[in-house]
C-alpha positions, 0 to 999 in steps of 0.5 A: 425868568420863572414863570409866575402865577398869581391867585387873584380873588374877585368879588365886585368890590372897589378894592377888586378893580384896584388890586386887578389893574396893579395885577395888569400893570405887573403882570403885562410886563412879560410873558411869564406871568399866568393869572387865574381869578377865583370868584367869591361867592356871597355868603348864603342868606340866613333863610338856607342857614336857619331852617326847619324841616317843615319848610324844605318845598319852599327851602329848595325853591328860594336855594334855587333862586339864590344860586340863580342870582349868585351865578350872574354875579359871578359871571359879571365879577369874571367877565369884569376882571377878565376885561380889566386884565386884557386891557391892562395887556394881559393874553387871553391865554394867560387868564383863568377862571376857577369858582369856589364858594368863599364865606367870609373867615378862616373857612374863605381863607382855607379854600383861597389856599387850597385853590391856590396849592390846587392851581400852583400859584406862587402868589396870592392877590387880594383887595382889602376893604375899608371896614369899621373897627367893629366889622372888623372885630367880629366879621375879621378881615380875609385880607389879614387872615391870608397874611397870617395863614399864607405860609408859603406864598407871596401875599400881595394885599392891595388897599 
């Protein structure tokens, strides 16, 4: 059998913990299958998108208390999944942890593919989240916009 390795993307969603577990249910079936999680860091505060020169002293301190919280998010939604997928009966070996800085749209699909090509992984696993019509129309949906780019891989989109 050739050996699999799955892409999956975790923030600390429902639809994370779900699309984990299916992951663990099929992923413990055999040896082959190698799991690296990338975290999806939120999207910068509108403070460090929009700012004037004048204010760089207190720009650099809140940046720095963003990254601050960002990073223990992160480290949660990690150690999170990574507990999903052990109990789910996947070796701590075959479990890997890579950080990449996702905002939502085509640039968060650009760079879940690029990590995945990175890491060889064959397959891509996102959760898709229950959006209104209108979030959808303007925000798009990352899941809808890996199936439509993801030329190449296996993309599992699990609701």
């Amino acid at each position: 059998m050739k050996n699999s390795k799955l892409l999956v993307v975790v923030d600390e969603s429902r639809a994370t913990t779900k699309a984990l577990r299916y992951v663990a249910r099929i992923a413990a079936g055999g040896p082959h299958f190698r799991v690296c999680l990338a975290h999806s860091f939120l999207s910068p505060p509108r403070q460090l998108v929009e700012f004037r020169g004048t204010e760089k002293g207190r720009l650099k301190a809140f940046e720095s208390r963003w990254i601050s919280a960002d990073t223990k998010t992160e480290q949660r939604a990690l150690a999170r999944a990574n507990a999903v997928l052990r109990r789910g009966g996947l070796a701590p070996g075959a479990i890997e942890a890579h950080y990449c800085y996702l905002i939502d749209g085509s640039r968060a699909t650009k760079e879940i593919l690029r990590l995945a090509r990175t890491r060889k992984c064959d397959t891509v696993v996102i959760g898709k989240k229950s959006l209104s019509w209108l979030r959808e129309l303007i925000d798009g949906d990352p899941a809808e916009e890996l199936v439509r780019q993801g030329k190449g891989f296996t993309i599992w989109v699990i609701e």
